[in-house]
VOTITOR-908349 format. One line per 4 residues: number of its first residue (from 1); their letters; for each residue x, y, z of N, C-alpha, C. Coordinates in Angstrom, 1 decimal. Last residue first. Layout:
<nodes>
NUM	A	X,Y,Z,X,Y,Z,X,Y,Z | ...
</nodes>
This chain:
<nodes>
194	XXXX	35.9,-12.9,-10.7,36.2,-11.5,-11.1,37.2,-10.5,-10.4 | 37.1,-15.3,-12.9,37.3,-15.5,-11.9,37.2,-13.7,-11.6 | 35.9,-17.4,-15.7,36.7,-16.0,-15.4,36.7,-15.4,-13.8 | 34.1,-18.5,-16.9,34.6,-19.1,-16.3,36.1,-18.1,-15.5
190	XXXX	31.7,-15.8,-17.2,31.8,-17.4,-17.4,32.4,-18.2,-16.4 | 30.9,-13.8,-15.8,32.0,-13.9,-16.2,32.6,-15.6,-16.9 | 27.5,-11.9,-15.6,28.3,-13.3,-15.9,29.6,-13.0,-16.5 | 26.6,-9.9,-13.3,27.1,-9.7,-14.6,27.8,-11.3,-14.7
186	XXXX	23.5,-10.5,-11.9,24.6,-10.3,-11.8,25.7,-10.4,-12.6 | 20.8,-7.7,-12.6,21.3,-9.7,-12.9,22.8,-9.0,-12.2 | 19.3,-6.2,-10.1,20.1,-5.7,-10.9,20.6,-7.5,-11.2 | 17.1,-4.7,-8.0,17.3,-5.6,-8.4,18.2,-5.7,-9.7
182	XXXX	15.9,-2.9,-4.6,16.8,-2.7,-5.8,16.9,-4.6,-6.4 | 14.0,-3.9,-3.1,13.8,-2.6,-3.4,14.5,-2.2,-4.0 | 12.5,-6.8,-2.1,13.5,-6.5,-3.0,13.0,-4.8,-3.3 | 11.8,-7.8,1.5,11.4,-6.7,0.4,12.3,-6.4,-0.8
178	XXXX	12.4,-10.9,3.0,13.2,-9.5,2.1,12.3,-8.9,1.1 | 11.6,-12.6,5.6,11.3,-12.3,4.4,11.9,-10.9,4.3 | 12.8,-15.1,7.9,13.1,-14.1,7.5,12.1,-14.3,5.7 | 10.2,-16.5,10.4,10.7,-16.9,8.9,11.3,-15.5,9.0
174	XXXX	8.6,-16.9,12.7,10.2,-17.2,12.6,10.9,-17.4,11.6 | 6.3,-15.4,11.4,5.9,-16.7,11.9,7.6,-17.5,11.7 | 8.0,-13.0,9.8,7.3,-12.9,10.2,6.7,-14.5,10.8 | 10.2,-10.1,9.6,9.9,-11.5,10.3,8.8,-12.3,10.4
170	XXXX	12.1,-8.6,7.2,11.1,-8.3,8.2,10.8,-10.0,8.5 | 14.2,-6.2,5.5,14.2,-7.8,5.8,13.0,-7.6,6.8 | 14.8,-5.0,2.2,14.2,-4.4,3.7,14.0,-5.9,4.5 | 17.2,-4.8,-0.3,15.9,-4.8,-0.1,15.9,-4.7,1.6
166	XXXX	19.2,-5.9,-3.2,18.9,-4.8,-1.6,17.5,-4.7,-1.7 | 20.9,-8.4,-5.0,19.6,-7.4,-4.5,20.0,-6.7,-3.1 | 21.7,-9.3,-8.1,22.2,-8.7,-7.0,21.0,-8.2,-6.3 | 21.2,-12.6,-9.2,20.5,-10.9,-8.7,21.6,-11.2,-8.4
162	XXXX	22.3,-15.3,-11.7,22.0,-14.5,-10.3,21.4,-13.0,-10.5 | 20.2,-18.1,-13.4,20.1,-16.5,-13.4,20.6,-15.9,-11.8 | 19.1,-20.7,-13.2,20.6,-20.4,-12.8,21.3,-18.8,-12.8 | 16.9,-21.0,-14.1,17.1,-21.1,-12.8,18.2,-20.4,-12.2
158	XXXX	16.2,-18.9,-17.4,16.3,-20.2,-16.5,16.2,-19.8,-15.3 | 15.1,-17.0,-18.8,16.6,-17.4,-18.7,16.9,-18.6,-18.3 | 12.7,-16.8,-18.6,13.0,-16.0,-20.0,14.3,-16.9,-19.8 | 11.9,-16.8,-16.3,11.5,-17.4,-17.2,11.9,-17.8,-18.3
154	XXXX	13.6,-15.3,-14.8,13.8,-16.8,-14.6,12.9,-17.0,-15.6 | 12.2,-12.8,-15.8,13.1,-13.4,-15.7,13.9,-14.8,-15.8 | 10.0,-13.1,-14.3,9.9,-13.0,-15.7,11.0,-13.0,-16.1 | 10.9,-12.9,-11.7,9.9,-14.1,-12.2,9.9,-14.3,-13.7
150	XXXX	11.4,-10.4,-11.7,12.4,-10.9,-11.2,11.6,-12.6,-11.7 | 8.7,-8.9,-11.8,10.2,-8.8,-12.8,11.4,-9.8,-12.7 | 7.7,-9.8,-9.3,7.3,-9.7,-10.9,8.4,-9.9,-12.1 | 9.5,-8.5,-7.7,9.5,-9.3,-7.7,8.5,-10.4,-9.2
146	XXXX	8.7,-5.6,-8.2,9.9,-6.5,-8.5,10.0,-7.7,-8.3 | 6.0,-5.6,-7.2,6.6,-5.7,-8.6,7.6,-6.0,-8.9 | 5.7,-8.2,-4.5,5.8,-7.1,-5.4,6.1,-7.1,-6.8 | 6.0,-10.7,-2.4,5.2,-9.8,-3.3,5.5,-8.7,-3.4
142	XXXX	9.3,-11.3,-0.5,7.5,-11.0,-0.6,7.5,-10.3,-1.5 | 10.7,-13.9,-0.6,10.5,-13.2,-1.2,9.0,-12.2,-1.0 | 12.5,-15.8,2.6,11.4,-15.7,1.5,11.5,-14.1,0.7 | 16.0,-16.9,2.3,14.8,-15.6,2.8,13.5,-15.8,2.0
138	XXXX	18.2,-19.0,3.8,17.8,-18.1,2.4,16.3,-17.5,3.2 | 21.1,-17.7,5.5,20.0,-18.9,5.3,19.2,-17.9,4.2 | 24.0,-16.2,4.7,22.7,-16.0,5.6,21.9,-16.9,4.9 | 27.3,-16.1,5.3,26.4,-16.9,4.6,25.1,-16.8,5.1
134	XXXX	29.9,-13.9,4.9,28.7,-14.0,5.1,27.6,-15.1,4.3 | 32.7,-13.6,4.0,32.4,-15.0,4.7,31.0,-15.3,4.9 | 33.4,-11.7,2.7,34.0,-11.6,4.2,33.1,-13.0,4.9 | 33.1,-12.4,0.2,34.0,-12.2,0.6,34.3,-12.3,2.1
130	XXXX	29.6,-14.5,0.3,30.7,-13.4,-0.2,32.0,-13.3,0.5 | 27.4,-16.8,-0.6,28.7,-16.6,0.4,29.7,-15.3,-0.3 | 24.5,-16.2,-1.9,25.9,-16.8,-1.9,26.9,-16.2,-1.1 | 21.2,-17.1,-0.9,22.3,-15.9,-1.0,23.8,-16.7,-1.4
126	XXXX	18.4,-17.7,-2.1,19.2,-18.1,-1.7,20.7,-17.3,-2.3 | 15.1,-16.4,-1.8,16.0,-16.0,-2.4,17.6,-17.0,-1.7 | 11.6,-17.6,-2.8,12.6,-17.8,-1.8,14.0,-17.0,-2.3 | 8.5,-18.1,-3.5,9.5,-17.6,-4.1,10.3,-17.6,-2.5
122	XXXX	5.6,-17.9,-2.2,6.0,-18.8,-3.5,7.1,-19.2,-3.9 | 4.8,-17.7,0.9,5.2,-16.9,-0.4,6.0,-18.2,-1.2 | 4.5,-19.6,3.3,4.3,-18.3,2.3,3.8,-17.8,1.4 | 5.3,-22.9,1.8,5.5,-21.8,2.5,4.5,-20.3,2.0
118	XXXX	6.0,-25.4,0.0,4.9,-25.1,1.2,5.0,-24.2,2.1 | 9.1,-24.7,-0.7,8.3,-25.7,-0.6,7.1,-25.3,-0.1 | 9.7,-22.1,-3.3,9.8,-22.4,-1.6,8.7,-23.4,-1.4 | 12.3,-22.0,-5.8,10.5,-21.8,-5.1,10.6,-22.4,-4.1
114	XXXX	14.7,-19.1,-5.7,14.2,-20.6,-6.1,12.8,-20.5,-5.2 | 16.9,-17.3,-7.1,15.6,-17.1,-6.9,15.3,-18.8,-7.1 | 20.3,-16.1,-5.5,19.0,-17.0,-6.9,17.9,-17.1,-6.4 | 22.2,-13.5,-5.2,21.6,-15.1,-4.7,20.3,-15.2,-5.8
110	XXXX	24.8,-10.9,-3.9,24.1,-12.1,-4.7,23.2,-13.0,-4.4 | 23.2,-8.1,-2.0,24.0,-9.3,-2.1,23.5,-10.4,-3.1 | 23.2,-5.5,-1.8,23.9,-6.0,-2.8,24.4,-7.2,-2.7 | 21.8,-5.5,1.8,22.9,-4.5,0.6,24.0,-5.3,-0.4
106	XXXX	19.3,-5.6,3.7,20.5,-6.9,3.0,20.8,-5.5,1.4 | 18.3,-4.4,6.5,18.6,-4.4,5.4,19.4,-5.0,5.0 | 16.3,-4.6,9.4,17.8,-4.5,8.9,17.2,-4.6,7.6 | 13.7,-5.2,10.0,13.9,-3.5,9.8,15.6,-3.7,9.4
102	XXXX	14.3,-7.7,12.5,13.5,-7.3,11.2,13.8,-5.7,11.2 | 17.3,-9.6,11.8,16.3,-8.9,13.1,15.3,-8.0,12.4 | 17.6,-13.1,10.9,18.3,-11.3,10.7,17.0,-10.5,11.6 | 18.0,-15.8,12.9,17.0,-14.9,12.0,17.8,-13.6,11.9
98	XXXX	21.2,-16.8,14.2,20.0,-16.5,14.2,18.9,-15.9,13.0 | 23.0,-20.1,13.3,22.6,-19.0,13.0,21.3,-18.6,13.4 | 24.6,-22.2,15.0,23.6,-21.1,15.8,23.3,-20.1,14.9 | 26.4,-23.1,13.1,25.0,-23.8,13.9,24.0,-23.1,14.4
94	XXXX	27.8,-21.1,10.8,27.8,-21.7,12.4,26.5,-22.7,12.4 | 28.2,-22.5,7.5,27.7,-21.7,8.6,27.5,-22.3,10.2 | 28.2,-24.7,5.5,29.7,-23.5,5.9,29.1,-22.8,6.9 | 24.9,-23.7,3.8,26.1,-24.5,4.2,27.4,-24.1,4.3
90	XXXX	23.3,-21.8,6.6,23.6,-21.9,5.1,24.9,-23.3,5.4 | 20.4,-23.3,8.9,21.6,-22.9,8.2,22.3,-22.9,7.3 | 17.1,-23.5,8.7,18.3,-24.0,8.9,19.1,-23.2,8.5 | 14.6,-21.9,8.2,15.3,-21.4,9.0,16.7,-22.3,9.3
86	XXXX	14.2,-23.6,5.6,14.3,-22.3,5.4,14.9,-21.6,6.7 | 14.0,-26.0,6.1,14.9,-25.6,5.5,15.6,-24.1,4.9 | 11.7,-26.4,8.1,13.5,-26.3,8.7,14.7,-26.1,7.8 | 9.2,-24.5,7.9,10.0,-24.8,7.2,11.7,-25.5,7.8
82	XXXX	7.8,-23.1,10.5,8.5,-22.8,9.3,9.3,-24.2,9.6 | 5.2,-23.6,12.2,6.3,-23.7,12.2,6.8,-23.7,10.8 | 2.8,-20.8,12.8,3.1,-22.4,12.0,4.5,-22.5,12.0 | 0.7,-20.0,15.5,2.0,-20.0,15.2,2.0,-20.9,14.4
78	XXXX	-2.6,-19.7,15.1,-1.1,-19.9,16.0,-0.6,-19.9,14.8 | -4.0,-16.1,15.0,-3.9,-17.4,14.1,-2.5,-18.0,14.9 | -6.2,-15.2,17.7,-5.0,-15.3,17.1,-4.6,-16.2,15.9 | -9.7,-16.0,17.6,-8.5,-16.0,18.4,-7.2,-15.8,16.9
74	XXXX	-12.6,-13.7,16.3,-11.7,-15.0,16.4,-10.4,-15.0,17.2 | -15.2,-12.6,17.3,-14.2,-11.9,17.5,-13.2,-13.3,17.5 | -18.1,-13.2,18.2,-17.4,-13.5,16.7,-16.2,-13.1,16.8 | -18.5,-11.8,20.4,-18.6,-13.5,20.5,-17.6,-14.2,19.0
70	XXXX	-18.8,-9.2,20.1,-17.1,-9.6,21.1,-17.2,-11.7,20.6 | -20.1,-8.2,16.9,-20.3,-8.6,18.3,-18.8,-9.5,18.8 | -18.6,-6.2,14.7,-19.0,-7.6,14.9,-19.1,-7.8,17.0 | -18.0,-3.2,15.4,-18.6,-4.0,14.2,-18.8,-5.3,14.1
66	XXXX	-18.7,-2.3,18.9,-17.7,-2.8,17.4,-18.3,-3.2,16.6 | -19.2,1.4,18.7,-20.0,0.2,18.4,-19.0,-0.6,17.7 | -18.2,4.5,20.3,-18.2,3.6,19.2,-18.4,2.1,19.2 | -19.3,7.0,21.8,-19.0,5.5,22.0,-19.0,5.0,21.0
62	XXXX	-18.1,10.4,20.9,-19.2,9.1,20.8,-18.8,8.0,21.3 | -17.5,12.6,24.0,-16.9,11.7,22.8,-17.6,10.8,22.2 | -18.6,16.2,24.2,-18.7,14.5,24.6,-18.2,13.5,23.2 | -16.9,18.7,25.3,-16.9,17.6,23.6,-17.7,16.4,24.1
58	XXXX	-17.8,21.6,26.8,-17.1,20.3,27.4,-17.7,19.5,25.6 | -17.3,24.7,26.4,-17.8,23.7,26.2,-17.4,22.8,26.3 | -14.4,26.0,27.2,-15.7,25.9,28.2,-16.5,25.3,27.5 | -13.3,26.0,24.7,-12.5,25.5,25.7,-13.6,25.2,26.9
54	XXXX	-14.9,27.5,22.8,-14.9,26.0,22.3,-13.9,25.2,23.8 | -14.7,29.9,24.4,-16.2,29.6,24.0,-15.6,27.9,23.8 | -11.9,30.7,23.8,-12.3,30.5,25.6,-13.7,29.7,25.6 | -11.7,31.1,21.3,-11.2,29.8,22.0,-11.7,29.5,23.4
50	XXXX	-13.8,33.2,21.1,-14.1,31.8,19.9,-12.9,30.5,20.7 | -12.5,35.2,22.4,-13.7,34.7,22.7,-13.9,33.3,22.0 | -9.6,35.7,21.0,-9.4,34.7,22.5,-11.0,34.4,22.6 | -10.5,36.2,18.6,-9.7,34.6,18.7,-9.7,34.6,20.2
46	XXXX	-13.8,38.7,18.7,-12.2,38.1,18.3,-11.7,36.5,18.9 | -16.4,38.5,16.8,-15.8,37.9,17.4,-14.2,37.9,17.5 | -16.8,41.2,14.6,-16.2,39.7,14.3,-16.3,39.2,16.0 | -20.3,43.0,13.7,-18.5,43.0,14.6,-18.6,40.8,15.0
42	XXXX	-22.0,43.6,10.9,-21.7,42.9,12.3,-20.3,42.9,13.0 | -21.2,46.7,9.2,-21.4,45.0,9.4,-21.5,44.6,10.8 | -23.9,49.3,9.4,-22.2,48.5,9.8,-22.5,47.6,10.1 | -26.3,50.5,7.4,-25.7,49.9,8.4,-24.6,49.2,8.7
38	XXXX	-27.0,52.2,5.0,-26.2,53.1,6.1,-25.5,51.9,7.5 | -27.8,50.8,3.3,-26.5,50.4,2.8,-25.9,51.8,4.3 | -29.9,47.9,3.3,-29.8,49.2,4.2,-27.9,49.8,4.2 | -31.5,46.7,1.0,-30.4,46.2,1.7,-30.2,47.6,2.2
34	XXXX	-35.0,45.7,1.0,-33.4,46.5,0.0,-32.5,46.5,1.1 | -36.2,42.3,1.5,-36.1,44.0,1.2,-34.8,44.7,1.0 | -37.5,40.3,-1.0,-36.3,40.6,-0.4,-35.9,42.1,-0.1 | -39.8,39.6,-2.5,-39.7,39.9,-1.2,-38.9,40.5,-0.8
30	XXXX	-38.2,39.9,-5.8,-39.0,41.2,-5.0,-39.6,41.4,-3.9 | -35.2,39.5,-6.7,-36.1,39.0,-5.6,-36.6,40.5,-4.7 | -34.3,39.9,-10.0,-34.2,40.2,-8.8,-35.3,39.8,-7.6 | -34.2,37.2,-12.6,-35.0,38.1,-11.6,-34.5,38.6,-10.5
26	XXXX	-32.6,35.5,-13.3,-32.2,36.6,-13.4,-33.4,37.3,-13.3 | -34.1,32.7,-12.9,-32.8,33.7,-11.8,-32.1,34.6,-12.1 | -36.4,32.8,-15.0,-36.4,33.1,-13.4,-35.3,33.7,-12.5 | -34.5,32.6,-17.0,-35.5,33.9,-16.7,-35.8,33.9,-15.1
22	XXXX	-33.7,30.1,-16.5,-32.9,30.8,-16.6,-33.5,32.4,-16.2 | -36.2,28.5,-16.3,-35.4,28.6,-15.8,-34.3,29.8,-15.5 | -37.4,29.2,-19.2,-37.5,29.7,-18.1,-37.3,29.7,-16.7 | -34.9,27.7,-20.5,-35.6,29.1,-20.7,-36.0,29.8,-19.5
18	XXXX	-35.8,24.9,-19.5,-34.5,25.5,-19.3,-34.6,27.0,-19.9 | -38.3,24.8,-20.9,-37.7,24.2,-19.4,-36.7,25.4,-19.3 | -38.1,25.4,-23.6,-38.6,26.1,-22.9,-38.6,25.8,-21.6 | -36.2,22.8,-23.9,-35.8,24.0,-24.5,-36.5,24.9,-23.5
14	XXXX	-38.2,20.6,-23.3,-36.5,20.8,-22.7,-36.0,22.4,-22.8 | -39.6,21.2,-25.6,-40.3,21.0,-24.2,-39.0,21.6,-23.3 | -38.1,20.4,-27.5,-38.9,21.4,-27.4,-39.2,22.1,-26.1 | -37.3,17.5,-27.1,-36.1,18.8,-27.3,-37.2,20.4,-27.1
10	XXXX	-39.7,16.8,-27.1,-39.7,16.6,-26.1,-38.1,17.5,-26.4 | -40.1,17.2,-30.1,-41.5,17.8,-29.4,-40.9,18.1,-27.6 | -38.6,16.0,-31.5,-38.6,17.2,-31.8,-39.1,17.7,-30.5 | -39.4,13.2,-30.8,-38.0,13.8,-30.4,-37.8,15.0,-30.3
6	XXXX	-41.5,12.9,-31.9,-42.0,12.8,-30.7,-40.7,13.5,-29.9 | -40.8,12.9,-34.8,-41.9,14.4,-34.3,-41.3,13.9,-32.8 | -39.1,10.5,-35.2,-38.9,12.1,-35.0,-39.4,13.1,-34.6 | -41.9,9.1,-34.6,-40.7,8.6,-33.8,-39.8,10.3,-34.0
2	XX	-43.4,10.0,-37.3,-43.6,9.7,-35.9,-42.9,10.0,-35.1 | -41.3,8.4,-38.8,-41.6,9.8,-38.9,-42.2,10.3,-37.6
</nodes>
């Protein structure tokens, strides 16, 4: 019982807070002298004074502080050598195949999703030989949602599941990696020749 009065008492309190609150700023302010309604507003500044004004003030620029002293500042990570199976050549392919040049794009091409030995990225895409002969070494996979999708997949089906994919190619420590930005299975024909 107690315990309720004490709730009553402090809603109470709150109440008359906020009451006279409110009464106060609907008070007009009786220092504030009356407003002289015969005088003309101020005159604006025109646009050439306000730019000739910010152009004749000289800006000094801050110096900015690095955030870790020059001593902590670590070197470059070196270079790790990829994989020789990943920059070798497809099988049937010249010798000299180079890396795809990064910012090209791979457009609808078949290939399977397998895991990549001690690399990277977890996931690798290996391409299959198309019509005009193109065999390109296989590519890592970088993270994404599709590539999410493409994992839950192989789950659900197996290894043997092909894509079609398009996606963005980029370079990075002499590895090719593919952004998948389109992902589509590839229609199975069994033994049907398409």
């Amino acid at each position: 019982m107690a315990h309720r009065h004490g709730r009553l008492a402090i809603l109470l309190a709150l109440t008359f807070s906020i009451a006279s609150w409110v009464i106060a700023q609907d008070k007009p302010a009786e220092s504030a002298p009356a407003a002289d309604k015969t005088a003309k507003p101020a005159a604006q500044p025109s646009p050439e004074s306000v730019l000739k004004d910010m152009l004749d003030k000289p800006v000094e620029n801050p110096i900015i502080e690095p955030s870790r002293p020059a001593e902590a500042v670590t070197a470059p990570a070196e270079a790790v050598a990829p994989d020789q199976n990943i920059v070798g050549t497809a099988p049937g392919a010249a010798a000299n195949t180079q890396l795809r040049r990064e910012g090209t794009f791979v457009i609808t091409r078949r290939g399977r999703m397998v895991r990549a030995a001690g690399g990277a990225s977890p996931w690798m895409v290996t391409f299959d030989a198309d019509a005009s002969g193109m065999a390109d070494p296989p590519m890592y996979l970088m993270p994404c949602q599709m590539l999410e999708d493409m994992e839950q997949i192989v789950q659900q089906q197996g290894d043997g599941v092909v894509f079609v994919i398009s996606g963005q190619v980029f370079v990075y420590h002499g590895a090719n990696y593919v952004l998948p930005t389109l992902m589509k299975l590839a229609p199975s024909h069994g033994n049907l020749q398409p």
